[in-house]
C-alpha positions as CSV (number, residue, x, y, z in Angstrom):
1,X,-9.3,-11.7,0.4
2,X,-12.0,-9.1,1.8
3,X,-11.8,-5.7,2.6
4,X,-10.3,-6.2,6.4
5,X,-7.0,-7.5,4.3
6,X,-6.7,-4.3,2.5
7,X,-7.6,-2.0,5.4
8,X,-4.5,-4.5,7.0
9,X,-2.5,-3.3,4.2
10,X,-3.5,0.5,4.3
11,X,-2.4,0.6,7.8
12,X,1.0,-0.5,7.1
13,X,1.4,1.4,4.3
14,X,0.6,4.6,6.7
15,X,3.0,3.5,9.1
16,X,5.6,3.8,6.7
17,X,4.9,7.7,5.9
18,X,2.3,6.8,2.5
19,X,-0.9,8.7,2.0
20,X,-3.7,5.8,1.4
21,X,-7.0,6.0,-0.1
22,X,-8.5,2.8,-0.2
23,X,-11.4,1.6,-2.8
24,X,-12.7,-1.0,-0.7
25,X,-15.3,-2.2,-3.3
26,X,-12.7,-2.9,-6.3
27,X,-10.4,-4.5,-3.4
28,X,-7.4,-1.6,-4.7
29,X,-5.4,0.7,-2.7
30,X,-3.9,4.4,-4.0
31,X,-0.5,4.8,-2.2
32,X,1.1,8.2,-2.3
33,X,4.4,9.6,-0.9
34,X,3.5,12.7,0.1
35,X,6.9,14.2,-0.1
36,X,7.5,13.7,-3.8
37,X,3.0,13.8,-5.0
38,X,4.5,11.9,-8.4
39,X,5.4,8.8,-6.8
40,X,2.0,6.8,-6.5
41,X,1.3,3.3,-6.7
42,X,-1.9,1.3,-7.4
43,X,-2.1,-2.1,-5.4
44,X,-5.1,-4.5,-5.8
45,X,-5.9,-7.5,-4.6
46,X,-5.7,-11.0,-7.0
47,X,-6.6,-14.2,-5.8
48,X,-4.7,-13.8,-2.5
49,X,-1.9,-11.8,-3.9
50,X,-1.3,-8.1,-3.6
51,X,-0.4,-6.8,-7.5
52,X,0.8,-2.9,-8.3
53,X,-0.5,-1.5,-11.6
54,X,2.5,-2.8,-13.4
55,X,2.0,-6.4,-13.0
56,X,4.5,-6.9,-9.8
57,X,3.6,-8.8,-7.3
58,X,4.6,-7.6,-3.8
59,X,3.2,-10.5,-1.5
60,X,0.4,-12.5,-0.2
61,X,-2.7,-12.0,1.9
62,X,-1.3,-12.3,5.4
63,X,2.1,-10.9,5.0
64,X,0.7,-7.0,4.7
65,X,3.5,-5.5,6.9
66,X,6.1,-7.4,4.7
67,X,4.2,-6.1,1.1
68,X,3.9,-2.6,2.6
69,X,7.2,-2.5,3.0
70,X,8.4,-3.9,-0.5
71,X,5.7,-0.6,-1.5
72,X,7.1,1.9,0.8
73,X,10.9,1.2,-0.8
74,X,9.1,1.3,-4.3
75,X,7.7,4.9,-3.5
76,X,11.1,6.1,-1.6
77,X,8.9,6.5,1.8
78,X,11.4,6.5,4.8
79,X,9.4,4.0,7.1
80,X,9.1,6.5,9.9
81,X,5.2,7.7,9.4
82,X,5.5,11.7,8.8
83,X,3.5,14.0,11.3
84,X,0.0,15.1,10.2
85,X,0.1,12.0,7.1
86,X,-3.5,10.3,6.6
């Protein structure tokens, strides 16, 4: 898994409505609902497996539409990217 997984992963996430900042060097995502600035989640990549801070794993490398997803019900985003979200 390299960075051009993870930037796969930040762009699904930001379909889905999430703000994304993406630490490309420690392979690890921020994901933010910017509707409710609490829920946040911290995904890095594991040999081949995306991980949140809390241990859960929410997929493999190659399935990043399916783990942004699994993230983007996790942070209560609504799927439909909201206007003006980065």
């Amino acid at each position: 898994m390299d960075a051009t997984d993870l930037q796969k992963l930040a762009g699904h996430l930001r379909e889905h409505g999430l703000q994304v900042v993406a630490l490309e060097s420690e392979l690890r995502l921020h994901a933010t609902n910017p509707l409710h600035g609490l829920l946040t989640e911290e995904i890095v990549a594991v040999e081949g497996s995306y991980v949140t801070s809390f241990g859960y794993e929410i997929g493999e490398e190659g399935h990043e539409g399916e783990c942004a997803r699994r993230v983007a019900h996790l942070l209560a985003a609504s799927g439909v990217a909201q206007t003006g979200a980065s």
